[in-house]
VEXDREN-2710 file (C-alpha; in Angstrom, 1 decimal):
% VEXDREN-2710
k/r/px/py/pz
1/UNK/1.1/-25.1/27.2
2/UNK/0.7/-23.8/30.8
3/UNK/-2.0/-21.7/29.9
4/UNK/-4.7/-21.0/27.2
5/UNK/-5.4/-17.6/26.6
6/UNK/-8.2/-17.9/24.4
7/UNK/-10.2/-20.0/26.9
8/UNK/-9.9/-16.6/29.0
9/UNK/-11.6/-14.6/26.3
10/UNK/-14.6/-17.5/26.8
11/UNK/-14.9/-17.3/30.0
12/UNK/-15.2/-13.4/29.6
13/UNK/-18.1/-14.2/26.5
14/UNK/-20.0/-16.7/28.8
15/UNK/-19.8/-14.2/31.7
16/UNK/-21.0/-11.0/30.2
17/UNK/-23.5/-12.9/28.0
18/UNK/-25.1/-14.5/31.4
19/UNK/-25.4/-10.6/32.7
20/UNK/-27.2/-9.7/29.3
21/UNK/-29.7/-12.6/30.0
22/UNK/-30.1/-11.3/33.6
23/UNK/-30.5/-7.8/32.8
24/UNK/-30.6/-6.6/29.2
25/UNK/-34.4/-7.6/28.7
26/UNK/-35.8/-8.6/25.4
27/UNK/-33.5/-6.7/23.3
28/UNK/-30.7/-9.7/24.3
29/UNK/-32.8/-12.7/24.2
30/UNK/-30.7/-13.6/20.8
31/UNK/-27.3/-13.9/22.5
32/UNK/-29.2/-17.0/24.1
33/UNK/-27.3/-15.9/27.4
34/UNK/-28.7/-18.8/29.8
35/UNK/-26.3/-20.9/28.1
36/UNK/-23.2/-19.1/29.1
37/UNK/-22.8/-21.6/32.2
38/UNK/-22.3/-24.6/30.5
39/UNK/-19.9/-23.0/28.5
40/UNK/-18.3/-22.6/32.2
41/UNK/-19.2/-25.9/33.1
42/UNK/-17.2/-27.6/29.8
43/UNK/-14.4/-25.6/30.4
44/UNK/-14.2/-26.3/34.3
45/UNK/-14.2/-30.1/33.1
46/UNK/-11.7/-30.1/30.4
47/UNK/-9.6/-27.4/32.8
48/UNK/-9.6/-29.4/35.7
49/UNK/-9.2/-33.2/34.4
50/UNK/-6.7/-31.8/32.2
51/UNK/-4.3/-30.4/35.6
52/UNK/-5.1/-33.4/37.2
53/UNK/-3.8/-35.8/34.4
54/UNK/-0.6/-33.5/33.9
55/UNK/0.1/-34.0/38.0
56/UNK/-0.6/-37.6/37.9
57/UNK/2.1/-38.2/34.5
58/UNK/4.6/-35.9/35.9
59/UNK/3.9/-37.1/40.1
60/UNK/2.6/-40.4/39.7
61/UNK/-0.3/-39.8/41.7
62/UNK/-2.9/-37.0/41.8
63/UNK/-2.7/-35.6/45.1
64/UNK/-6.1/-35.7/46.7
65/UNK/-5.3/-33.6/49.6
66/UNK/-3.6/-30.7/47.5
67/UNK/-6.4/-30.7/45.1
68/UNK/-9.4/-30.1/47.8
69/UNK/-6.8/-27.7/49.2
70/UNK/-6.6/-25.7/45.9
71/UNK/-10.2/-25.7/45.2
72/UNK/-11.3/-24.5/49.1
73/UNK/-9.2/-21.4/48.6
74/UNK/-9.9/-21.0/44.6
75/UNK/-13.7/-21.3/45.2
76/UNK/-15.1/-20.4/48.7
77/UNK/-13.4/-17.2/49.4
78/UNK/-14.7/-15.0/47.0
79/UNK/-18.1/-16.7/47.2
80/UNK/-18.3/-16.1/51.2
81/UNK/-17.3/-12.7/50.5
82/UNK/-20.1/-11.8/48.0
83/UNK/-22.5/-14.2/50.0
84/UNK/-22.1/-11.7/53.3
85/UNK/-22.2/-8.6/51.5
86/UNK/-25.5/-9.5/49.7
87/UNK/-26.6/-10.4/53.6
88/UNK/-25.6/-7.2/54.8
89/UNK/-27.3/-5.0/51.9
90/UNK/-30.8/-7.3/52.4
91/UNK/-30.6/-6.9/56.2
92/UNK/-29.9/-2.5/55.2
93/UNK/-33.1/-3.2/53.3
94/UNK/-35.0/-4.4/56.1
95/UNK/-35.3/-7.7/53.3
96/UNK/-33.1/-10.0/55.1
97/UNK/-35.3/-12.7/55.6
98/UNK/-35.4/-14.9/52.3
99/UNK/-31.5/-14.5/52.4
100/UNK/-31.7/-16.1/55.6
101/UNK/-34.2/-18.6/55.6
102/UNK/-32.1/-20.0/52.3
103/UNK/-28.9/-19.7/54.3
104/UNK/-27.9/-23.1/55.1
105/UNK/-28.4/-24.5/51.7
106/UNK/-25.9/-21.7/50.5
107/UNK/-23.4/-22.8/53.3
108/UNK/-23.8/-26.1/52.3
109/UNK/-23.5/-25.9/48.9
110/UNK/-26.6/-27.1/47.7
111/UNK/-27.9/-24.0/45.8
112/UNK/-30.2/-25.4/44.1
113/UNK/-32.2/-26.8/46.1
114/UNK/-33.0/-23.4/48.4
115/UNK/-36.2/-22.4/49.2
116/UNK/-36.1/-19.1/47.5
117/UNK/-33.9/-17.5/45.0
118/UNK/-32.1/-14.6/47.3
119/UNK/-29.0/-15.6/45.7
120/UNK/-30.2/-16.9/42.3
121/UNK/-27.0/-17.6/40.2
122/UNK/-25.2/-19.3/42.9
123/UNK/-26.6/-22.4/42.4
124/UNK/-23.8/-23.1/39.5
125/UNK/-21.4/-22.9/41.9
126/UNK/-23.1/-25.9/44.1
127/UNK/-23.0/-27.5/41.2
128/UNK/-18.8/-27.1/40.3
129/UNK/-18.4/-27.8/44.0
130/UNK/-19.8/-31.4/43.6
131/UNK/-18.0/-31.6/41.0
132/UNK/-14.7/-30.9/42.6
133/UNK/-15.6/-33.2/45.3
134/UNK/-16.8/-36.8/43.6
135/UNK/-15.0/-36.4/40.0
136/UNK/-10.9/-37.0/41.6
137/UNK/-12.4/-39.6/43.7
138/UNK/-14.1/-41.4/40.3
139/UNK/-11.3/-40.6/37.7
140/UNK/-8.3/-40.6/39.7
141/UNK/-8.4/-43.1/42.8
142/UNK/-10.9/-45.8/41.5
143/UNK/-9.3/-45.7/38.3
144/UNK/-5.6/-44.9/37.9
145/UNK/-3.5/-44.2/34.2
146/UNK/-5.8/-46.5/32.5
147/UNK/-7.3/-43.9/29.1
148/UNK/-9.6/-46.6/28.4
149/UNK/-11.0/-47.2/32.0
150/UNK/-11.0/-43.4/32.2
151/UNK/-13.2/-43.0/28.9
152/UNK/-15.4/-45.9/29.7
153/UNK/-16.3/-44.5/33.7
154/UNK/-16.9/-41.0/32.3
155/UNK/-18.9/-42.6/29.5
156/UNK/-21.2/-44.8/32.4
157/UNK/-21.2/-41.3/34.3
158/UNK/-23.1/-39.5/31.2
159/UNK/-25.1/-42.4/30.7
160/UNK/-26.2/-42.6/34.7
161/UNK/-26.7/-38.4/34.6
162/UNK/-29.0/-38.7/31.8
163/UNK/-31.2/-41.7/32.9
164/UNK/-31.7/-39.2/36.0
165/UNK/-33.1/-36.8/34.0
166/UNK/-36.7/-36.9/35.2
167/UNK/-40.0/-36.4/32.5
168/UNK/-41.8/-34.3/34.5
169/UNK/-42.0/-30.7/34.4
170/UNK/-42.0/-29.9/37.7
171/UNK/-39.0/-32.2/38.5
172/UNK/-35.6/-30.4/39.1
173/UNK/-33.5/-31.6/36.1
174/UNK/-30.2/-30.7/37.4
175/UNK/-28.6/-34.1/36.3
176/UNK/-27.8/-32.7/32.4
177/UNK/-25.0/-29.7/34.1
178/UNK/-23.4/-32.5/35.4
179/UNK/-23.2/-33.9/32.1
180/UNK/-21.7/-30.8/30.8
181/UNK/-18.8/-31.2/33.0
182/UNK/-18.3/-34.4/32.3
183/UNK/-18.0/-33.9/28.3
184/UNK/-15.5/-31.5/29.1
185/UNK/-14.0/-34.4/31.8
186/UNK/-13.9/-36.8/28.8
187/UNK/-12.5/-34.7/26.0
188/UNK/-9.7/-33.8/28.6
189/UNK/-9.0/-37.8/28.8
190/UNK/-9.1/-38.1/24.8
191/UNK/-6.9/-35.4/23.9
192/UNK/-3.9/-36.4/26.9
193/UNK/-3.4/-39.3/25.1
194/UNK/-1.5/-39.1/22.1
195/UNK/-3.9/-41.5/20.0
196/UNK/-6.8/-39.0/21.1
197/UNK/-5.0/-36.2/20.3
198/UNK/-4.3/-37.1/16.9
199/UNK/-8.5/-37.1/16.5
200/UNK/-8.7/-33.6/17.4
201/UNK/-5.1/-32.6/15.9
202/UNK/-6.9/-31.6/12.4
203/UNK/-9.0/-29.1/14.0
204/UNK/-6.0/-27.0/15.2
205/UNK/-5.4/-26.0/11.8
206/UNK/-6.0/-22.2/11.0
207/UNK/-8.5/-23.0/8.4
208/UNK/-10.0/-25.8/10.0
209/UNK/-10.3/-24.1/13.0
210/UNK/-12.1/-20.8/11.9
211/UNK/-14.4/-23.3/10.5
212/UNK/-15.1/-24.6/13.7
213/UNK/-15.2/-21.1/15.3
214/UNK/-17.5/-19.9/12.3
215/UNK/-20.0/-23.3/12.9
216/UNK/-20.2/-22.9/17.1
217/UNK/-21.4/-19.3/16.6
218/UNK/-24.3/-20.6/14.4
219/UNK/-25.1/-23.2/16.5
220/UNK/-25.3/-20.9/19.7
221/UNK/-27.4/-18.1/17.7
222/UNK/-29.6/-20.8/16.4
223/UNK/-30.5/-21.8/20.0
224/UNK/-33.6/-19.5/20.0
225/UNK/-35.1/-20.5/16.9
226/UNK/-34.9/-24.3/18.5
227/UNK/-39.0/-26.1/19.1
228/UNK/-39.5/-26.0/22.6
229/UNK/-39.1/-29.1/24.6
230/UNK/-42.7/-30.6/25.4
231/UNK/-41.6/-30.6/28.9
232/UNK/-40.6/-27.3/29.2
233/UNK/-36.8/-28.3/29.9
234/UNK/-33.9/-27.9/27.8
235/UNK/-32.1/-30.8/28.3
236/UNK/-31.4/-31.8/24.7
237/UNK/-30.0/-28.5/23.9
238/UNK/-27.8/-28.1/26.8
239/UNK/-26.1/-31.3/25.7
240/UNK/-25.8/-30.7/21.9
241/UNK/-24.6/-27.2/23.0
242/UNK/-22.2/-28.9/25.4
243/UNK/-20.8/-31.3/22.7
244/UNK/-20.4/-28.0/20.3
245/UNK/-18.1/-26.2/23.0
246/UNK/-16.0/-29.8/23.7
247/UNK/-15.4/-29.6/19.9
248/UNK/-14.6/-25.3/19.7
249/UNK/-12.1/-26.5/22.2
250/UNK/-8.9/-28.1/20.4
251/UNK/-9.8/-25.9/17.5
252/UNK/-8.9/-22.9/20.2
253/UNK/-5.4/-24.8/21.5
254/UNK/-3.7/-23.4/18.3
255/UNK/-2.9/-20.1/16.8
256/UNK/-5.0/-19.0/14.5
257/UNK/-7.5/-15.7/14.1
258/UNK/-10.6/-17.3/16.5
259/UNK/-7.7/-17.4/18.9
260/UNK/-5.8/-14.4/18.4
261/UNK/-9.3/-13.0/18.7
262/UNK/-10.1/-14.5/22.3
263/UNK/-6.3/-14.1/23.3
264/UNK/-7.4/-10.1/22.9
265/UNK/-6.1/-8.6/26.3
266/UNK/-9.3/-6.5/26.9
267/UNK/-10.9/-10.3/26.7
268/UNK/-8.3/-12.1/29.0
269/UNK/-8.5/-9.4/31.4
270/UNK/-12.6/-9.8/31.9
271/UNK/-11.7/-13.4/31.7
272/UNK/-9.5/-13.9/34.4
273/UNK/-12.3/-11.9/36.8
274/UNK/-15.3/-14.0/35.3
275/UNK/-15.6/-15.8/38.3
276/UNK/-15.9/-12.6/40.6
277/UNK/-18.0/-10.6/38.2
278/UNK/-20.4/-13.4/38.0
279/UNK/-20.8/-13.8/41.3
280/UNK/-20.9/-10.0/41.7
281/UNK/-23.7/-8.8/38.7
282/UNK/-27.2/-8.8/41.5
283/UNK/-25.0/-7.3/44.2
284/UNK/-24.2/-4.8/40.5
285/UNK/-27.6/-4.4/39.7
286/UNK/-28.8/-3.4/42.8
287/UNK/-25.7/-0.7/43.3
288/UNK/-26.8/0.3/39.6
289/UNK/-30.8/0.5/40.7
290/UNK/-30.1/2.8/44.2
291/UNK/-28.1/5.1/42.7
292/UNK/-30.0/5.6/39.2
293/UNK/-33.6/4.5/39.9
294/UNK/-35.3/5.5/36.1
295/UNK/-32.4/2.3/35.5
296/UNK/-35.3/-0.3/37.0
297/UNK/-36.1/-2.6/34.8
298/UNK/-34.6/-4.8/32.3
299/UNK/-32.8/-3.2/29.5
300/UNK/-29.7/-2.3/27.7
301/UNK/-28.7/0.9/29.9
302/UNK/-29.4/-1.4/33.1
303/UNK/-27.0/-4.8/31.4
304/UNK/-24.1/-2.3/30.2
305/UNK/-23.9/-0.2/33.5
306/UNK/-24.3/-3.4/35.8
307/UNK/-21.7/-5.5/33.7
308/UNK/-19.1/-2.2/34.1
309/UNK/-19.6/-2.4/37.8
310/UNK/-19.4/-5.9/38.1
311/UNK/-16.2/-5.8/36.4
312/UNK/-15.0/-3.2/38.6
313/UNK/-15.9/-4.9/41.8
314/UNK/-14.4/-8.0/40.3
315/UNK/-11.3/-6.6/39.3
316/UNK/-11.0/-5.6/43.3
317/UNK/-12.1/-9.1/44.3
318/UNK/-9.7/-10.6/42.2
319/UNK/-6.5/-8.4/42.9
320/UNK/-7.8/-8.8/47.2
321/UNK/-9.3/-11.9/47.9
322/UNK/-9.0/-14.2/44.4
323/UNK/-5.0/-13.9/43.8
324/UNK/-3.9/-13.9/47.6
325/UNK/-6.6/-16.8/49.1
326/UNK/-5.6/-18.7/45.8
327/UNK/-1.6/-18.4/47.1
328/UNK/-2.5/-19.1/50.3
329/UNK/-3.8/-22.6/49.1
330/UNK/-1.0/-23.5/47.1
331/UNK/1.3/-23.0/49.8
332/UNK/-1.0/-24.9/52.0
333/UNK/-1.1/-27.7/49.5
334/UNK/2.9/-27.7/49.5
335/UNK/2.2/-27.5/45.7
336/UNK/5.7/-28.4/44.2
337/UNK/6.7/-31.5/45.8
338/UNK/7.6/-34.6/43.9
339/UNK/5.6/-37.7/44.3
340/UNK/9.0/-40.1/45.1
END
Protein backbone atom coordinates (compact mmCIF):
# COMPACT_ATOMS: atom_id res chain seq x y z
CA UNK A 1 0.00 0.00 0.00
CA UNK A 2 1.27 3.60 -0.75
CA UNK A 3 -0.98 5.01 1.48
CA UNK A 4 -3.32 4.35 4.52
CA UNK A 5 -6.31 6.21 4.59
CA UNK A 6 -7.51 5.33 7.81
CA UNK A 7 -4.39 6.68 9.61
CA UNK A 8 -5.72 10.04 8.05
CA UNK A 9 -9.03 9.79 9.78
CA UNK A 10 -6.45 9.44 13.14
CA UNK A 11 -4.62 12.05 12.62
CA UNK A 12 -7.89 14.15 12.07
CA UNK A 13 -9.24 12.39 15.81
CA UNK A 14 -6.00 13.26 17.58
CA UNK A 15 -6.10 16.79 16.08
CA UNK A 16 -9.52 17.98 16.84
CA UNK A 17 -9.44 16.10 20.22
CA UNK A 18 -6.10 18.22 21.22
CA UNK A 19 -8.34 21.56 20.26
CA UNK A 20 -11.22 20.19 22.57
CA UNK A 21 -8.59 19.87 25.46
CA UNK A 22 -7.31 23.37 24.69
CA UNK A 23 -10.57 24.98 24.43
CA UNK A 24 -13.71 23.05 25.14
CA UNK A 25 -13.43 23.36 29.11
CA UNK A 26 -14.69 20.87 31.48
CA UNK A 27 -17.47 19.63 29.39
CA UNK A 28 -14.43 17.62 27.17
CA UNK A 29 -12.16 16.55 29.89
CA UNK A 30 -13.57 12.77 28.92
CA UNK A 31 -12.25 12.71 25.42
CA UNK A 32 -8.82 12.77 27.49
CA UNK A 33 -7.64 15.13 24.57
CA UNK A 34 -3.85 15.70 26.00
CA UNK A 35 -3.19 12.41 24.61
CA UNK A 36 -3.94 13.19 21.09
CA UNK A 37 -0.08 13.88 20.49
CA UNK A 38 1.17 10.67 21.12
CA UNK A 39 -1.23 9.36 18.94
CA UNK A 40 0.83 11.67 16.43
CA UNK A 41 3.96 10.75 17.84
CA UNK A 42 3.28 6.67 17.14
CA UNK A 43 2.10 7.29 13.94
CA UNK A 44 5.08 9.71 12.94
CA UNK A 45 7.36 6.62 14.07
CA UNK A 46 5.65 3.80 12.44
CA UNK A 47 5.13 6.44 9.26
CA UNK A 48 8.48 7.41 8.97
CA UNK A 49 10.62 4.13 9.78
CA UNK A 50 8.25 2.43 7.58
CA UNK A 51 9.30 5.01 4.17
CA UNK A 52 12.61 4.69 5.23
CA UNK A 53 12.79 0.73 5.31
CA UNK A 54 10.75 0.66 1.87
CA UNK A 55 13.69 3.17 0.29
CA UNK A 56 16.41 1.16 1.82
CA UNK A 57 14.85 -2.62 0.26
CA UNK A 58 13.99 -1.09 -3.04
CA UNK A 59 17.51 1.52 -3.14
CA UNK A 60 19.78 -0.17 -1.02
CA UNK A 61 20.53 2.61 1.03
CA UNK A 62 18.31 5.18 2.81
CA UNK A 63 19.30 8.39 1.45
CA UNK A 64 20.33 10.68 4.30
CA UNK A 65 20.57 13.74 2.39
CA UNK A 66 16.99 13.35 0.64
CA UNK A 67 15.43 12.50 3.86
CA UNK A 68 16.62 15.82 5.81
CA UNK A 69 15.65 17.43 2.51
CA UNK A 70 12.12 16.08 2.67
CA UNK A 71 11.56 16.72 6.24
CA UNK A 72 13.05 20.73 6.02
CA UNK A 73 10.38 21.47 3.53
CA UNK A 74 7.49 18.95 5.07
CA UNK A 75 8.00 20.55 8.60
CA UNK A 76 9.48 24.11 8.79
CA UNK A 77 7.45 25.91 6.32
CA UNK A 78 4.26 25.90 7.65
CA UNK A 79 5.60 26.24 11.15
CA UNK A 80 7.66 29.53 10.25
CA UNK A 81 4.57 30.69 8.64
CA UNK A 82 2.26 30.30 11.75
CA UNK A 83 5.35 31.17 14.05
CA UNK A 84 5.48 34.91 12.21
CA UNK A 85 1.90 35.52 12.09
CA UNK A 86 1.42 34.74 15.82
CA UNK A 87 4.53 37.46 16.12
CA UNK A 88 2.87 39.86 14.14
CA UNK A 89 -0.73 39.66 15.99
CA UNK A 90 1.33 39.82 19.64
CA UNK A 91 3.39 42.72 18.41
CA UNK A 92 -0.62 44.36 17.00
CA UNK A 93 -1.41 43.66 20.61
CA UNK A 94 1.26 45.66 22.04
CA UNK A 95 2.14 41.78 23.72
CA UNK A 96 5.04 40.95 21.72
CA UNK A 97 7.38 40.56 24.28
CA UNK A 98 7.11 36.86 25.70
CA UNK A 99 6.95 35.84 21.95
CA UNK A 100 10.13 37.31 21.67
CA UNK A 101 12.05 36.66 24.61
CA UNK A 102 11.11 32.70 23.79
CA UNK A 103 12.16 33.36 20.20
CA UNK A 104 15.32 31.60 19.78
CA UNK A 105 14.37 28.44 21.48
CA UNK A 106 11.36 28.34 18.82
CA UNK A 107 14.05 28.94 15.99
CA UNK A 108 15.97 26.36 17.33
CA UNK A 109 13.81 23.91 17.91
CA UNK A 110 13.84 23.36 21.40
CA UNK A 111 10.22 24.16 22.35
CA UNK A 112 10.22 22.94 25.25
CA UNK A 113 12.53 24.29 26.96
CA UNK A 114 11.27 28.18 26.37
CA UNK A 115 10.96 30.41 28.97
CA UNK A 116 7.27 31.07 28.51
CA UNK A 117 4.55 29.47 26.70
CA UNK A 118 3.82 32.23 23.82
CA UNK A 119 3.63 29.37 21.52
CA UNK A 120 2.42 26.56 23.86
CA UNK A 121 1.74 23.47 21.48
CA UNK A 122 4.84 23.89 19.55
CA UNK A 123 6.87 22.17 21.62
CA UNK A 124 5.68 18.69 19.93
CA UNK A 125 7.08 19.81 16.96
CA UNK A 126 10.77 20.20 18.77
CA UNK A 127 10.20 17.08 19.68
CA UNK A 128 9.44 15.27 15.92
CA UNK A 129 12.26 17.50 14.73
CA UNK A 130 14.83 15.53 17.02
CA UNK A 131 13.32 12.85 16.04
CA UNK A 132 13.89 13.35 12.34
CA UNK A 133 17.34 14.28 13.08
CA UNK A 134 19.07 11.36 15.39
CA UNK A 135 16.56 8.29 14.51
CA UNK A 136 18.05 7.72 10.36
CA UNK A 137 21.40 8.23 11.89
CA UNK A 138 20.63 5.28 14.70
CA UNK A 139 18.41 2.89 12.56
CA UNK A 140 19.76 3.35 9.30
CA UNK A 141 23.64 4.21 9.10
CA UNK A 142 24.89 2.55 12.39
CA UNK A 143 22.85 -0.34 11.67
CA UNK A 144 22.03 -1.42 8.17
CA UNK A 145 19.20 -4.42 6.98
CA UNK A 146 19.82 -6.24 10.08
CA UNK A 147 15.72 -6.72 11.70
CA UNK A 148 17.31 -8.06 14.71
CA UNK A 149 19.99 -5.28 15.27
CA UNK A 150 17.23 -2.88 14.29
CA UNK A 151 14.74 -4.30 17.09
CA UNK A 152 17.46 -4.71 19.61
CA UNK A 153 18.86 -0.63 19.12
CA UNK A 154 15.22 0.55 19.26
CA UNK A 155 14.70 -1.71 22.20
CA UNK A 156 18.19 -0.15 24.20
CA UNK A 157 16.65 3.36 22.92
CA UNK A 158 13.30 2.78 25.08
CA UNK A 159 15.15 1.33 27.74
CA UNK A 160 17.80 4.60 27.79
CA UNK A 161 14.49 7.08 27.33
CA UNK A 162 12.87 5.62 30.26
CA UNK A 163 15.87 5.52 32.77
CA UNK A 164 15.90 9.40 31.91
CA UNK A 165 12.69 9.82 33.18
CA UNK A 166 13.50 11.85 36.29
CA UNK A 167 11.34 11.20 39.89
CA UNK A 168 10.89 14.57 40.67
CA UNK A 169 8.06 16.62 40.00
CA UNK A 170 9.52 19.55 39.00
CA UNK A 171 11.79 17.80 36.52
CA UNK A 172 10.91 18.15 32.78
CA UNK A 173 9.96 14.55 31.82
CA UNK A 174 10.14 14.91 28.20
CA UNK A 175 12.16 11.53 27.68
CA UNK A 176 8.66 9.19 27.62
CA UNK A 177 7.40 11.24 23.91
CA UNK A 178 10.44 10.01 22.74
CA UNK A 179 9.50 6.72 23.67
CA UNK A 180 6.22 7.04 21.83
CA UNK A 181 7.98 7.49 18.68
CA UNK A 182 10.10 4.91 19.15
CA UNK A 183 7.19 2.21 19.72
CA UNK A 184 5.91 3.32 16.64
CA UNK A 185 9.80 3.13 15.21
CA UNK A 186 9.87 -0.58 16.41
CA UNK A 187 6.45 -1.82 15.28
CA UNK A 188 7.44 -0.35 11.77
CA UNK A 189 10.70 -2.74 12.04
CA UNK A 190 8.47 -5.93 13.18
CA UNK A 191 5.78 -5.74 10.70
CA UNK A 192 8.55 -5.09 7.40
CA UNK A 193 9.73 -8.30 8.03
CA UNK A 194 7.72 -11.03 6.94
CA UNK A 195 8.21 -13.14 10.23
CA UNK A 196 6.86 -9.88 12.15
CA UNK A 197 4.21 -9.52 10.03
CA UNK A 198 2.83 -12.80 10.40
CA UNK A 199 2.46 -11.63 14.44
CA UNK A 200 0.33 -8.84 13.68
CA UNK A 201 -1.33 -10.58 10.45
CA UNK A 202 -4.32 -11.98 12.72
CA UNK A 203 -5.34 -8.60 13.78
CA UNK A 204 -6.18 -7.53 10.18
CA UNK A 205 -9.06 -9.68 10.21
CA UNK A 206 -12.54 -7.75 10.16
CA UNK A 207 -13.53 -9.33 13.35
CA UNK A 208 -10.44 -9.27 14.99
CA UNK A 209 -9.90 -6.01 14.14
CA UNK A 210 -13.16 -4.26 15.33
CA UNK A 211 -12.17 -6.04 18.40
CA UNK A 212 -9.19 -4.13 18.53
CA UNK A 213 -10.89 -0.91 17.44
CA UNK A 214 -13.68 -1.60 20.12
CA UNK A 215 -10.74 -2.35 23.11
CA UNK A 216 -8.44 1.04 22.15
CA UNK A 217 -11.54 3.21 22.51
CA UNK A 218 -11.99 1.79 26.12
CA UNK A 219 -8.71 2.17 26.91
CA UNK A 220 -8.46 5.88 25.76
CA UNK A 221 -11.96 6.75 27.63
CA UNK A 222 -10.71 4.92 30.69
CA UNK A 223 -7.74 7.38 30.84
CA UNK A 224 -9.54 9.69 33.20
CA UNK A 225 -10.70 7.36 35.62
CA UNK A 226 -6.82 6.25 35.88
CA UNK A 227 -5.02 7.05 40.00
CA UNK A 228 -2.95 9.80 39.57
CA UNK A 229 0.68 9.40 39.39
CA UNK A 230 2.26 10.29 42.96
CA UNK A 231 4.48 12.51 41.00
CA UNK A 232 2.16 14.39 39.24
CA UNK A 233 3.49 12.97 35.71
CA UNK A 234 1.86 10.73 33.46
CA UNK A 235 4.48 8.70 32.27
CA UNK A 236 2.96 5.27 32.77
CA UNK A 237 -0.06 6.16 30.87
CA UNK A 238 1.57 7.78 28.01
CA UNK A 239 3.31 4.52 27.44
CA UNK A 240 0.54 1.95 27.98
CA UNK A 241 -1.51 4.35 25.72
CA UNK A 242 1.37 4.34 23.27
CA UNK A 243 1.60 0.45 23.19
CA UNK A 244 -2.50 0.53 22.60
CA UNK A 245 -2.18 2.75 19.36
CA UNK A 246 1.15 0.48 18.03
CA UNK A 247 -1.36 -2.37 18.37
CA UNK A 248 -4.86 -0.27 16.71
CA UNK A 249 -2.24 -0.02 14.02
CA UNK A 250 -2.11 -3.30 11.84
CA UNK A 251 -5.69 -3.91 12.87
CA UNK A 252 -6.30 -0.45 10.70
CA UNK A 253 -3.92 -1.78 7.54
CA UNK A 254 -6.96 -3.94 6.39
CA UNK A 255 -10.49 -3.31 5.30
CA UNK A 256 -12.81 -3.73 7.59
CA UNK A 257 -15.70 -1.19 9.27
CA UNK A 258 -13.04 0.65 12.00
CA UNK A 259 -11.34 1.36 8.70
CA UNK A 260 -14.00 2.11 6.26
CA UNK A 261 -14.94 4.34 9.17
CA UNK A 262 -11.55 6.40 9.42
CA UNK A 263 -11.15 6.09 5.51
CA UNK A 264 -14.51 8.48 5.73
CA UNK A 265 -13.54 11.51 3.30
CA UNK A 266 -14.91 14.18 5.69
CA UNK A 267 -12.07 12.41 8.08
CA UNK A 268 -9.16 12.09 5.45
CA UNK A 269 -9.82 15.56 4.40
CA UNK A 270 -9.19 17.05 8.22
CA UNK A 271 -6.52 14.56 8.27
CA UNK A 272 -4.35 15.47 5.63
CA UNK A 273 -4.50 19.40 7.18
CA UNK A 274 -3.91 18.08 10.88
CA UNK A 275 -0.58 19.30 10.83
CA UNK A 276 -1.64 22.98 9.76
CA UNK A 277 -4.73 23.08 11.90
CA UNK A 278 -2.77 22.07 14.91
CA UNK A 279 -0.36 24.45 14.47
CA UNK A 280 -3.07 27.01 13.63
CA UNK A 281 -5.98 26.45 16.79
CA UNK A 282 -4.32 29.65 19.31
CA UNK A 283 -3.71 31.83 16.27
CA UNK A 284 -7.94 30.28 15.85
CA UNK A 285 -8.83 31.07 19.20
CA UNK A 286 -7.74 34.35 19.32
CA UNK A 287 -9.44 35.30 15.66
CA UNK A 288 -12.56 33.52 17.37
CA UNK A 289 -12.12 35.75 20.81
CA UNK A 290 -11.68 39.47 18.80
CA UNK A 291 -14.34 39.01 16.71
CA UNK A 292 -17.01 37.41 19.29
CA UNK A 293 -15.78 38.47 22.69
CA UNK A 294 -18.96 36.80 25.11
CA UNK A 295 -16.82 33.51 23.26
CA UNK A 296 -13.89 34.13 26.19
CA UNK A 297 -13.53 31.40 27.95
CA UNK A 298 -13.26 27.74 27.75
CA UNK A 299 -16.29 26.06 26.38
CA UNK A 300 -18.00 24.15 23.75
CA UNK A 301 -19.17 27.26 21.48
CA UNK A 302 -15.35 28.49 21.83
CA UNK A 303 -13.68 24.51 20.78
CA UNK A 304 -16.37 24.08 17.81
CA UNK A 305 -15.95 27.65 16.28
CA UNK A 306 -12.03 27.63 16.86
CA UNK A 307 -11.63 24.04 15.41
CA UNK A 308 -13.87 25.37 12.09
CA UNK A 309 -11.42 28.15 11.70
CA UNK A 310 -8.52 26.19 12.19
CA UNK A 311 -9.62 23.94 9.57
CA UNK A 312 -10.21 26.69 7.32
CA UNK A 313 -6.90 28.37 7.73
CA UNK A 314 -5.44 24.90 7.42
CA UNK A 315 -7.06 24.03 4.44
CA UNK A 316 -5.38 27.40 2.94
CA UNK A 317 -2.00 26.53 4.51
CA UNK A 318 -2.09 23.20 3.15
CA UNK A 319 -3.33 23.91 -0.53
CA UNK A 320 -0.33 27.28 -0.34
CA UNK A 321 2.50 26.60 1.63
CA UNK A 322 2.17 22.50 2.73
CA UNK A 323 1.56 20.90 -1.00
CA UNK A 324 3.98 23.27 -2.91
CA UNK A 325 7.08 23.62 -0.12
CA UNK A 326 6.56 19.69 0.16
CA UNK A 327 7.23 19.50 -3.99
CA UNK A 328 9.74 21.76 -3.79
CA UNK A 329 11.70 19.30 -1.42
CA UNK A 330 11.20 16.41 -3.36
CA UNK A 331 12.60 17.85 -6.32
CA UNK A 332 15.39 19.09 -4.30
CA UNK A 333 15.94 15.71 -2.89
CA UNK A 334 16.03 14.31 -6.71
CA UNK A 335 13.45 11.89 -5.13
CA UNK A 336 13.34 9.13 -7.88
CA UNK A 337 16.77 8.18 -8.48
CA UNK A 338 18.03 4.55 -8.15
CA UNK A 339 20.63 3.71 -5.61
CA UNK A 340 23.11 1.78 -8.51
Amino acid sequence: MRRFPALDGLRAIAAVIVVAFHFGGPRWTWLSGWVGVQLFFVLSGFLITTLMLREEESRGRVSLRSFYIRRVFRILPVYLVVLAAMYALAHLNGASGRLRESMPYYLLMVNEFAPNQAFPHSWTIAIEWKFYLVWPLLAFVFVRAAVLRRMAVTLLAIAALVALIPFEKDWPYWPIHYVSILVGCLLAVVMHHPRGYALFRPLTRPVASLAVFVGFVAVHLSLPYWPPAEDGHSELMIGVYAVAVAVLLPAMLASGLPTKVLSWRPLVFVGERSYSLYLVQYLAMTTVIALVPSYAGHSTRLFVATTVLSLLAADLLYRWVEQPMIGVGRRFSGRGKVVP
